[in-house]
MDTraj code that builds the backbone (N, CA, C; nanometers):
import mdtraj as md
import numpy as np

residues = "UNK UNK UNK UNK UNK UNK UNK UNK UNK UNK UNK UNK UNK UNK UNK UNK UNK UNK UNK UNK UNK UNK UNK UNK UNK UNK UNK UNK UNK UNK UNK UNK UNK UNK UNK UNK UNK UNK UNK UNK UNK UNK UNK UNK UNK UNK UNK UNK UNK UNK UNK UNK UNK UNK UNK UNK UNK UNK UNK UNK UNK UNK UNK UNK UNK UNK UNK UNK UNK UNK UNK UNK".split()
xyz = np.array([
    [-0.0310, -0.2056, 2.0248],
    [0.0243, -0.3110, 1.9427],
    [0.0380, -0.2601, 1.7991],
    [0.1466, -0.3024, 1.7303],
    [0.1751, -0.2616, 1.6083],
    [0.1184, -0.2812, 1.4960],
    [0.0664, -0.2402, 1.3758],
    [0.0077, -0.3174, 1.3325],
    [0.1410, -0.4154, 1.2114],
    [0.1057, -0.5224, 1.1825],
    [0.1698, -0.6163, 1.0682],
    [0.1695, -0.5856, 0.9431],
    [0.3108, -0.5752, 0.8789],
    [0.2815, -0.5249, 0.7743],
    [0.3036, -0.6733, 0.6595],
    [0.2004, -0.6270, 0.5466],
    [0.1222, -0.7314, 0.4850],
    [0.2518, -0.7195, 0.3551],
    [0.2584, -0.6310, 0.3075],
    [0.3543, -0.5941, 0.1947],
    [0.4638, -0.4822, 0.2243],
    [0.5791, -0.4570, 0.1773],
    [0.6278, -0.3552, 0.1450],
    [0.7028, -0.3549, -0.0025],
    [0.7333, -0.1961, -0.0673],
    [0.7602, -0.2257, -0.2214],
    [0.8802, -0.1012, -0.1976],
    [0.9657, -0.0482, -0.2396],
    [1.0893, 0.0313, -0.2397],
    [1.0937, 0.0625, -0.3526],
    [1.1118, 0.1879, -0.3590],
    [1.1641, 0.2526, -0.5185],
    [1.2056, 0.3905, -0.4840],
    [1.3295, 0.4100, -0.5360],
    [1.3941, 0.5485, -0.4885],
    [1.4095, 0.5463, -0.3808],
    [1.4121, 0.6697, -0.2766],
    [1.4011, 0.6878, -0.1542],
    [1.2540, 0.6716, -0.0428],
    [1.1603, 0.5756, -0.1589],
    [1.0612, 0.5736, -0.0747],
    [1.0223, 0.4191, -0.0209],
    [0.9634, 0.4230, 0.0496],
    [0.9037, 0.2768, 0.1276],
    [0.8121, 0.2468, 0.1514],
    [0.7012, 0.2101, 0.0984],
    [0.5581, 0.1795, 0.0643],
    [0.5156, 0.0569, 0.1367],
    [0.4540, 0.1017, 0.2379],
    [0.3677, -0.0594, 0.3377],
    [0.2707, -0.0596, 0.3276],
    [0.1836, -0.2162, 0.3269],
    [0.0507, -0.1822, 0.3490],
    [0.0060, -0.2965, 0.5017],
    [-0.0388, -0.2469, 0.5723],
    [-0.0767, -0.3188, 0.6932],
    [-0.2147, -0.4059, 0.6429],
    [-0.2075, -0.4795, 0.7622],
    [-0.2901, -0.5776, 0.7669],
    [-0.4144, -0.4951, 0.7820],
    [-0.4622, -0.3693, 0.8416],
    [-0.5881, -0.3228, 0.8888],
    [-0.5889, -0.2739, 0.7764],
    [-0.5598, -0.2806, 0.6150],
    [-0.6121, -0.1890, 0.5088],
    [-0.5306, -0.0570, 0.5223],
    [-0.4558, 0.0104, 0.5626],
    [-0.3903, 0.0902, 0.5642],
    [-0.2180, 0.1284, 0.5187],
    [-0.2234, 0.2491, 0.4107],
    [-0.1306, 0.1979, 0.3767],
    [-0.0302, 0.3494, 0.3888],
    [0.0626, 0.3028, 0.4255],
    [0.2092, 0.4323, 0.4805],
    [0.3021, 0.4050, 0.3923],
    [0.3335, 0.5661, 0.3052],
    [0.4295, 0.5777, 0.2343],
    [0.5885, 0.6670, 0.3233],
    [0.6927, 0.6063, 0.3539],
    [0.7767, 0.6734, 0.4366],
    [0.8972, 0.7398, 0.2957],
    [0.9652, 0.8649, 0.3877],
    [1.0402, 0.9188, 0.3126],
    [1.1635, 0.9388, 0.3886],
    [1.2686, 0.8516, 0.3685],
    [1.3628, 0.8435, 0.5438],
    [1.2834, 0.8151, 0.6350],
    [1.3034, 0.8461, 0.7218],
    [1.2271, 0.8039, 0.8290],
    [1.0985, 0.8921, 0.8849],
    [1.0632, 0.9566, 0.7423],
    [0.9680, 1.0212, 0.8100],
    [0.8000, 0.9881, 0.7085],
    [0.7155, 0.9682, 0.7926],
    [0.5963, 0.9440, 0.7306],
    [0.5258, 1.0450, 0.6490],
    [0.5006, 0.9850, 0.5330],
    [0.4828, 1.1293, 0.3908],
    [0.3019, 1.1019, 0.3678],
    [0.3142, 0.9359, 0.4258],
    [0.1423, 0.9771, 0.3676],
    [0.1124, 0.8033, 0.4817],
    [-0.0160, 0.8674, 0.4831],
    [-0.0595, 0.7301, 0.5848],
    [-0.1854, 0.7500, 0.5478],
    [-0.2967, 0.6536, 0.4334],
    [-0.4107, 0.6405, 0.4055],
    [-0.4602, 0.5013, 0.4625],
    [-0.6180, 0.5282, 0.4756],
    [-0.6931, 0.3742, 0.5217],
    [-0.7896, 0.3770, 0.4162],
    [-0.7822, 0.2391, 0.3281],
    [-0.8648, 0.1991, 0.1895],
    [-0.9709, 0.1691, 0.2744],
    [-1.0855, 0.1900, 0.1979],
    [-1.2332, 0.1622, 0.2444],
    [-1.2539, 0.0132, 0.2584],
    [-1.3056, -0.0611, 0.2702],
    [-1.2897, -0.1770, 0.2554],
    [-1.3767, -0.2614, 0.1198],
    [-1.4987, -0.1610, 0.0838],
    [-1.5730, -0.2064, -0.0169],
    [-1.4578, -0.1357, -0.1606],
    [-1.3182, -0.0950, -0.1816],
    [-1.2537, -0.0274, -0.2634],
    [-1.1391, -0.1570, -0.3283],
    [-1.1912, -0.2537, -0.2756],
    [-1.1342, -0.4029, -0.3844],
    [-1.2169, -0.5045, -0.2946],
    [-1.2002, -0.6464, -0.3502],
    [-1.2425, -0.7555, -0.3110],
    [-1.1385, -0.8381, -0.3181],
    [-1.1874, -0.8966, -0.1759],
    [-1.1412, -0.9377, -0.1376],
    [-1.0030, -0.8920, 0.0364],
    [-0.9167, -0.9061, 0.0788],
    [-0.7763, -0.8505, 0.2107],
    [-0.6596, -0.7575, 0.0929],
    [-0.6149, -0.6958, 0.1028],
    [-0.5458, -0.6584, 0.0107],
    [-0.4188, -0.7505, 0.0880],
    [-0.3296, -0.7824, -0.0498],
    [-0.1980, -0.8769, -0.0613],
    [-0.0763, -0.8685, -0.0900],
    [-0.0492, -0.7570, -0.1482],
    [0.0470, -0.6794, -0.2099],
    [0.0212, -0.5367, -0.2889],
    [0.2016, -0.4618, -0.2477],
    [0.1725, -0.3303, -0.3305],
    [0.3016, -0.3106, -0.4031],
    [0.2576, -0.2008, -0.4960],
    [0.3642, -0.2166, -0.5820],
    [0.4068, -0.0303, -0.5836],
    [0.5059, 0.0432, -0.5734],
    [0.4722, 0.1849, -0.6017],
    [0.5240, 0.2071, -0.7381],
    [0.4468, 0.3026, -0.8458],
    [0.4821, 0.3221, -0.9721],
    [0.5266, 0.4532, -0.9573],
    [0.6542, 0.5118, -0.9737],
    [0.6779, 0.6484, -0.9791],
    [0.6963, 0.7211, -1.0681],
    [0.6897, 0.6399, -1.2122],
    [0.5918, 0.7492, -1.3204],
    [0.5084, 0.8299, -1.2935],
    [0.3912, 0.7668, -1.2350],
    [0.2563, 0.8194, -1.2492],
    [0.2507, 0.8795, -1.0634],
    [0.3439, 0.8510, -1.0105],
    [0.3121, 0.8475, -0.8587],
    [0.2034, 0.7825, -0.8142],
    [0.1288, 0.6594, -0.8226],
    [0.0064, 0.5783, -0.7746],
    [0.0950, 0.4305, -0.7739],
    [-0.0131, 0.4020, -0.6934],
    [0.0176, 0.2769, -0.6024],
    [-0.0866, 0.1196, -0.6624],
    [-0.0200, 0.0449, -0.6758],
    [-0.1030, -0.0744, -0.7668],
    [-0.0799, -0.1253, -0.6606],
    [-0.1921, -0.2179, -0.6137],
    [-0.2547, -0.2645, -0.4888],
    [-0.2898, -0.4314, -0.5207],
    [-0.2809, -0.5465, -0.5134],
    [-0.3230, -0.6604, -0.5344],
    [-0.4095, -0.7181, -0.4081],
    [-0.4641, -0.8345, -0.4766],
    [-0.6130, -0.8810, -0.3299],
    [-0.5714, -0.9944, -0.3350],
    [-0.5757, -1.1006, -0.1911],
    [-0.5591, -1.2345, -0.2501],
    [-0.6576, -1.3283, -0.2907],
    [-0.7697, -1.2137, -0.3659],
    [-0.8507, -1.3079, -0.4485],
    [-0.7816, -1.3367, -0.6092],
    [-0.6880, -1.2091, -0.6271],
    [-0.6669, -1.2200, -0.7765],
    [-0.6696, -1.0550, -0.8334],
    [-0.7807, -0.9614, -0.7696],
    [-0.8120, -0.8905, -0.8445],
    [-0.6915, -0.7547, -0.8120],
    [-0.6423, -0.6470, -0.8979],
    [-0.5608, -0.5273, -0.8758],
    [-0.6984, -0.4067, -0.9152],
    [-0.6092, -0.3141, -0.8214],
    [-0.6488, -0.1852, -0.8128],
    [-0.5347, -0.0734, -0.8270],
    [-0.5350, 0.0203, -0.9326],
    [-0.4434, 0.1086, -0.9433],
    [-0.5237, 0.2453, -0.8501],
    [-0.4520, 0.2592, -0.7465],
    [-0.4460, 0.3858, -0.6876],
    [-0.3618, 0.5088, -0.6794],
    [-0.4539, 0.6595, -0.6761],
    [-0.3632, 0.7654, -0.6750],
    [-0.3346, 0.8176, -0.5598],
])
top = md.Topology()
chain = top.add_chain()
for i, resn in enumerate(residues, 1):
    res = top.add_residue(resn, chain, resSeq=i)
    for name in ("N", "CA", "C"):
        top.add_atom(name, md.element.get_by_symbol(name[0]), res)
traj = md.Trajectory(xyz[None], top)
């Protein structure tokens, strides 16, 4: 079974998901460039949204308690 994806964010040629199990896949065309799983004690609260910044290349992460996390 697939997992559900909770968010996705687009910028350039990339496509940034984050699933429901905490895991989050950055695709490049159709091909998978990065597939990480956040710890779960690494925000509070389900994570809720993502955002990709391609300045810095890191990923701003929201919880639906409220709180963000900037990740590299």
């Amino acid at each position: 079974m697939p997992d559900v994806v909770t968010s996705a964010s687009v910028s350039d040629d990339k496509l940034a998901t984050l699933q429901g199990s905490n895991v989050i896949r950055v695709y490049a065309g159709a091909e998978v460039v990065l597939e990480a799983k956040m710890k779960s004690d690494s925000q509070c609260g389900s994570p809720a949204s993502i955002c990709y910044l391609p300045l810095n290349n890191a990923y701003l992460i929201g919880s639906n308690q409220g709180s963000m996390r900037l990740m590299c």
